[in-house]
C-alpha positions in Angstrom: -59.2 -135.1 3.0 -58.6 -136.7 -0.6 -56.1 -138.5 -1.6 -53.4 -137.4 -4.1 -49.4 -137.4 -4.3 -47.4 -137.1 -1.1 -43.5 -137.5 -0.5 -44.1 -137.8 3.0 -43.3 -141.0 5.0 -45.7 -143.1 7.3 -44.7 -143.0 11.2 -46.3 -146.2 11.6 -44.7 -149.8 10.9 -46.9 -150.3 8.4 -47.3 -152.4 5.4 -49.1 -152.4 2.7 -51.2 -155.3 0.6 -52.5 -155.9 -2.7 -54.3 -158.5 -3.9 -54.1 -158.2 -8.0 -55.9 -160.0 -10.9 -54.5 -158.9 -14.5 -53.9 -155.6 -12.6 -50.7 -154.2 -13.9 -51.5 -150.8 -15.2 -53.9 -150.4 -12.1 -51.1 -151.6 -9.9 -48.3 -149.3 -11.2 -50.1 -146.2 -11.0 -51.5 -147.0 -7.4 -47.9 -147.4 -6.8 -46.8 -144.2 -8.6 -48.6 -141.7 -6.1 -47.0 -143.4 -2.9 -43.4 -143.4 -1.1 -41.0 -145.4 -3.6 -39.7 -147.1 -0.1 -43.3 -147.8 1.7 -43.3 -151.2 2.5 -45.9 -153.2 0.2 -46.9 -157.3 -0.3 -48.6 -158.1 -3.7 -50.3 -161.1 -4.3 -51.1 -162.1 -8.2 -53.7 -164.0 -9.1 -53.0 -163.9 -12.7 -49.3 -165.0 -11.9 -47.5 -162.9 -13.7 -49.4 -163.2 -16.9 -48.9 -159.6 -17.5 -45.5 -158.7 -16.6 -46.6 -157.4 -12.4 -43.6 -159.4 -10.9 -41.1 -157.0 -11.9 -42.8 -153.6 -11.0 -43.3 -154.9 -7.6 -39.9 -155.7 -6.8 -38.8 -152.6 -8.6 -39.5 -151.0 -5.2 -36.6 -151.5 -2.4 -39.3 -153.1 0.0 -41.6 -154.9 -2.5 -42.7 -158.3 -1.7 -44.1 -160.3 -4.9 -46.0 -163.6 -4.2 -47.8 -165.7 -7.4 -51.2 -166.4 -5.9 -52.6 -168.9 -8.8 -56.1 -168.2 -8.7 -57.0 -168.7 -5.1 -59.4 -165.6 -4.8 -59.1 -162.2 -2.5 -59.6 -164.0 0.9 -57.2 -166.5 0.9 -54.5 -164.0 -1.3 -54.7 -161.3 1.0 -54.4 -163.9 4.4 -51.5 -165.4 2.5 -49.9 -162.0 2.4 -51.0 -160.8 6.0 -49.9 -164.3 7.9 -46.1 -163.7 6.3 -45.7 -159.9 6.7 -44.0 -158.5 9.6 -45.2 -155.5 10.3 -47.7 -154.1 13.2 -50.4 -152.4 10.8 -51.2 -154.0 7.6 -53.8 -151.8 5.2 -55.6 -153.5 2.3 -55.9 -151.6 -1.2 -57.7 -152.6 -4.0 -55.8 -151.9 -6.8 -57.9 -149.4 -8.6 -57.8 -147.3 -5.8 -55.2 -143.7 -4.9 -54.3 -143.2 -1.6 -52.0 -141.4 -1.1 -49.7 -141.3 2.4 -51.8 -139.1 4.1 -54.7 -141.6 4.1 -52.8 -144.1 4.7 -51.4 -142.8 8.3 -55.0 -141.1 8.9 -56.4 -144.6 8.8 -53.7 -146.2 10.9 -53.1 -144.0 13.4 -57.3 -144.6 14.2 -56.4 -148.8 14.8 -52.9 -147.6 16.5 -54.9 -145.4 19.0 -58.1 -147.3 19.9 -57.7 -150.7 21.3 -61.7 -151.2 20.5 -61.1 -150.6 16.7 -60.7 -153.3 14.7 -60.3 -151.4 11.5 -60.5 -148.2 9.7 -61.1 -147.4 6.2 -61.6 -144.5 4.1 -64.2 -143.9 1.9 -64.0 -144.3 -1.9 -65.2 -141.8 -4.5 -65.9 -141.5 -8.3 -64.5 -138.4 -10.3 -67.4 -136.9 -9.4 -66.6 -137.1 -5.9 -70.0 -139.3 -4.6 -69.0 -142.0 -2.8 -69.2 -145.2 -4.1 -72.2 -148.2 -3.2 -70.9 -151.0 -0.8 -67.9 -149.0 1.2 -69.4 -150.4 4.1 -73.0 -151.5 5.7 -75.3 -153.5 7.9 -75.8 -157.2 8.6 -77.7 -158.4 5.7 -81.8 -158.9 7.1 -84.9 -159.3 5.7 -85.8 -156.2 6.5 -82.9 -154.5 4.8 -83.1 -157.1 2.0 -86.5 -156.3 1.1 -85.5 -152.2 1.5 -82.5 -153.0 -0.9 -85.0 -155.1 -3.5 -87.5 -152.6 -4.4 -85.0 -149.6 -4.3 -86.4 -148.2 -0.7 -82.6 -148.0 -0.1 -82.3 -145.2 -2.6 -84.5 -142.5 -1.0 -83.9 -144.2 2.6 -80.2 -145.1 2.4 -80.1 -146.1 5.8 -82.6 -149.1 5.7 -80.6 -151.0 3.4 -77.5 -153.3 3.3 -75.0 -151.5 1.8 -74.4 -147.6 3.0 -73.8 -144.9 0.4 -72.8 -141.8 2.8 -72.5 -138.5 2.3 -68.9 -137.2 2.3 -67.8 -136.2 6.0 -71.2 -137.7 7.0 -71.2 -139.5 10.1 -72.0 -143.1 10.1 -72.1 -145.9 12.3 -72.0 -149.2 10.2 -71.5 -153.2 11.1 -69.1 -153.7 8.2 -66.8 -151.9 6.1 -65.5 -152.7 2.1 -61.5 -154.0 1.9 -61.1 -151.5 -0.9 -58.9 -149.2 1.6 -58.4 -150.9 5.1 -55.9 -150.6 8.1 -55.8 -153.3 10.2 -53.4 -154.0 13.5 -52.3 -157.1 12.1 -52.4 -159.2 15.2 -55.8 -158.1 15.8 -56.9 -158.9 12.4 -54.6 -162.7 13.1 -56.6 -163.3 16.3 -60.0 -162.5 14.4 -59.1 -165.3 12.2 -58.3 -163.4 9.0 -60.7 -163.1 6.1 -63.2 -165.7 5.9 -61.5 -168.1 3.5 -65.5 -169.7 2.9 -65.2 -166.8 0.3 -63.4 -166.7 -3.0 -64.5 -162.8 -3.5 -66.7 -160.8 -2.0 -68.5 -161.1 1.8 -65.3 -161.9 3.4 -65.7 -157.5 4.7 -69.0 -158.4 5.7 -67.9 -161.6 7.8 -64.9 -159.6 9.3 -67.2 -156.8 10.3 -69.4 -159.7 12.6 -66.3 -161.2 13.4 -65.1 -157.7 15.0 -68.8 -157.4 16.5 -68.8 -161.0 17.8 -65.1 -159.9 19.7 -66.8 -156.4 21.6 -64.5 -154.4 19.0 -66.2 -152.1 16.0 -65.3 -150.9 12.7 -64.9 -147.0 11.5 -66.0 -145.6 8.5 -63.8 -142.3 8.0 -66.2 -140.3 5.7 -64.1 -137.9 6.1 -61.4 -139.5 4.1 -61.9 -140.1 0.3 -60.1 -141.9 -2.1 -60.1 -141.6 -5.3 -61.1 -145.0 -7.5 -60.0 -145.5 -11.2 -62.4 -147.7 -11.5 -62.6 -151.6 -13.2 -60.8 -154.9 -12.1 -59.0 -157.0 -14.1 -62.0 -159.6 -14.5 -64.9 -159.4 -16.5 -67.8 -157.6 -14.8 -70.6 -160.3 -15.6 -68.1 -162.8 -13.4 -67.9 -160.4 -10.6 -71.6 -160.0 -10.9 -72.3 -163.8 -9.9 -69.4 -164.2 -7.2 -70.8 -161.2 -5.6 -74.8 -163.0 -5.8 -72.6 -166.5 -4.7 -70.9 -165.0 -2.0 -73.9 -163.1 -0.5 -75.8 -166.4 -0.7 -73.0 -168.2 1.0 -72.6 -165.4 3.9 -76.3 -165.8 4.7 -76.9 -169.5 4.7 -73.9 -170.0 6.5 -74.6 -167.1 9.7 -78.8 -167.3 9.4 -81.2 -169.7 10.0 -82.1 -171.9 6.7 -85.2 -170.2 6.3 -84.1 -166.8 7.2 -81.5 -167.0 5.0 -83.6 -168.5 2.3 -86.2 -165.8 2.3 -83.1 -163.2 2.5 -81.9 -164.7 -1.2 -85.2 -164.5 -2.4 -85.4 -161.4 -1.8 -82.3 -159.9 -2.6 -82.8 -162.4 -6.4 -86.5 -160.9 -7.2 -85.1 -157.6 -6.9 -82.2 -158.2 -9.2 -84.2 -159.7 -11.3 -86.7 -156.9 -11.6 -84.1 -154.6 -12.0 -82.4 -156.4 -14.9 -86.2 -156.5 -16.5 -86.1 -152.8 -16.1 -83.0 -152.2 -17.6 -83.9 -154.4 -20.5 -87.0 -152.0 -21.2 -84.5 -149.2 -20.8 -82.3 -150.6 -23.9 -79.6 -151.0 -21.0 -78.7 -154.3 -21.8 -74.8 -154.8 -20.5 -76.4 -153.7 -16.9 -79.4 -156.1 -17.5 -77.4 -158.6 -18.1 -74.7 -157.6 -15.1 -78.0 -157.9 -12.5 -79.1 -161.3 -13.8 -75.7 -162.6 -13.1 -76.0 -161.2 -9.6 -79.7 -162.9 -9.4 -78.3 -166.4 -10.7 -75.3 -166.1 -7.9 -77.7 -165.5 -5.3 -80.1 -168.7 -5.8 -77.8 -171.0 -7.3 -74.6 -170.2 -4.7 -72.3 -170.8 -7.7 -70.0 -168.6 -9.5 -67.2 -169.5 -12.4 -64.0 -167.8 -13.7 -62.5 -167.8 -16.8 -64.4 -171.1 -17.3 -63.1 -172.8 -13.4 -65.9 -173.1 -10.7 -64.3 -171.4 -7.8 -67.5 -171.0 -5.7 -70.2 -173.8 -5.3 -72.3 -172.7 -1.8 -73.3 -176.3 -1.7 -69.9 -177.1 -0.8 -69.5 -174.6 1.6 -66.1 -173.5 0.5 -64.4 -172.3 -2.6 -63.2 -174.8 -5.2 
């Protein structure tokens, strides 16, 4: 099943929500291969800065909220806890669902009482499914599978999965990037873990589900197509992911579990942004020494503001 344009409508009551940083151009042609009257909440983290205000409420049933700079966690709770519908399913916005998808993956939470959520899987051009659309509780184990690239030829030791389309896959987690959610389960799991500015906050939902008897679905089976790039620099996103990793295991392991988890995960990074260097690849050197500094130092800046400081436990 891929994703593409549809003019059918969703049988579910369902609503959509979008959580958007300098996102415009990503956001209108998400928008642009969907119902004109599907229900949708977007929450800006840039504010408007770029003119997103208007193409939202463009739409009959487009709800616009500024979110100033308060992360993915907190955006997308903000825009779960005032909606009023029974499903809720979480897009990143350089993804391209279409309706299809969209009822595949809520019909799965409408029909199973046990299923937390559902999401799709998402795809390149090529059609290989992206790293980190779901996973397994971060170990060491897994961590030291991940650092010296055992993952790649053994992709189920690891942390993050990397399936084969239509390839069946039990994980503990699974990425936000295309979500459905019952909404009142995902209120009575607590939301997203607000601890996390970006990143992590999938991975503490999936032991949140675990911790509550209920389990998550990968749908291999249904891809979606990414555009690929956010609206912030990668070198940022780099470090808050490292930061928020860090965060997730000092705050669910013990201290020195979770400390020789960071050190593993931050000499691999390392060794792979060494490698790179040799390579002449220097932007992804330099994009896997930001993920190393993340990981031991727990802190993670942008646009100049510290909004993740692990010492502090929360986000600025």
């Amino acid at each position: 099943m891929q994703a593409g344009h549809s003019q059918h409508t969703c049988p579910f009551d369902v609503e959509l929500v979008i959580v958007a940083y300098r996102s415009r151009a990503q956001v209108t042609e998400l928008l642009a291969g969907l119902p004109a009257d599907i229900p949708l909440a977007v929450v800006d983290n840039f504010d408007d800065g770029d003119g997103l205000a208007q193409v939202v409420l463009d739409r009959p049933n487009g709800r616009y909220m500024r979110g100033g700079g308060i992360g993915y966690s907190r955006a997308a709770n903000l825009a779960a806890r005032s909606s009023e519908a029974e499903f809720l399913v979480f897009l990143n916005p350089d993804t391209r669902p279409d309706i299809e998808v969209i009822t595949t993956l809520v019909e799965d939470v409408a029909t199973d009482p046990l299923c937390s959520t559902s999401a799709g899987v998402v795809v390149d051009s090529r059609g290989r499914a992206e790293w980190a659309v779901g996973g397994w509780e971060p170990t060491l184990p897994r961590a030291i599978a991940h650092a010296v690239g055992a993952h790649r030829a053994f992709p189920r030791l690891g942390i993050y999965c990397h399936p084969e389309v239509g390839q069946s896959l039990d994980v503990d987690w699974v990425s936000g990037s295309v979500m459905a959610v019952r909404r009142q389960t995902f209120l009575d799991l607590g939301c997203f873990d607000e601890d996390f500015y970006v990143y992590n906050d999938d991975v503490a939902f999936g032991r949140q589900s675990r911790a509550h008897g209920l389990y998550q679905r990968l749908r291999t089976d249904v891809t979606i197509f990414s555009a690929g790039g956010s609206g912030a620099p990668s070198l940022e996103m780099g470090r808050l992911h490292g930061s928020s990793m860090s965060r997730y295991l000092h705050k669910h392991h013990r201290p020195v579990a979770a400390t020789a988890i960071v050190t593993s995960l931050g000499l691999g990074y390392t060794g792979r942004a060494l490698a790179r260097l040799l390579l002449g690849h220097v932007h992804r050197a330099r994009e896997d020494w930001a993920h190393a500094v993340g990981l031991v130092t727990a802190r993670a800046t942008v646009a100049g503001r510290l909004v993740a400081d692990g010492r502090r436990g929360r986000p600025v």
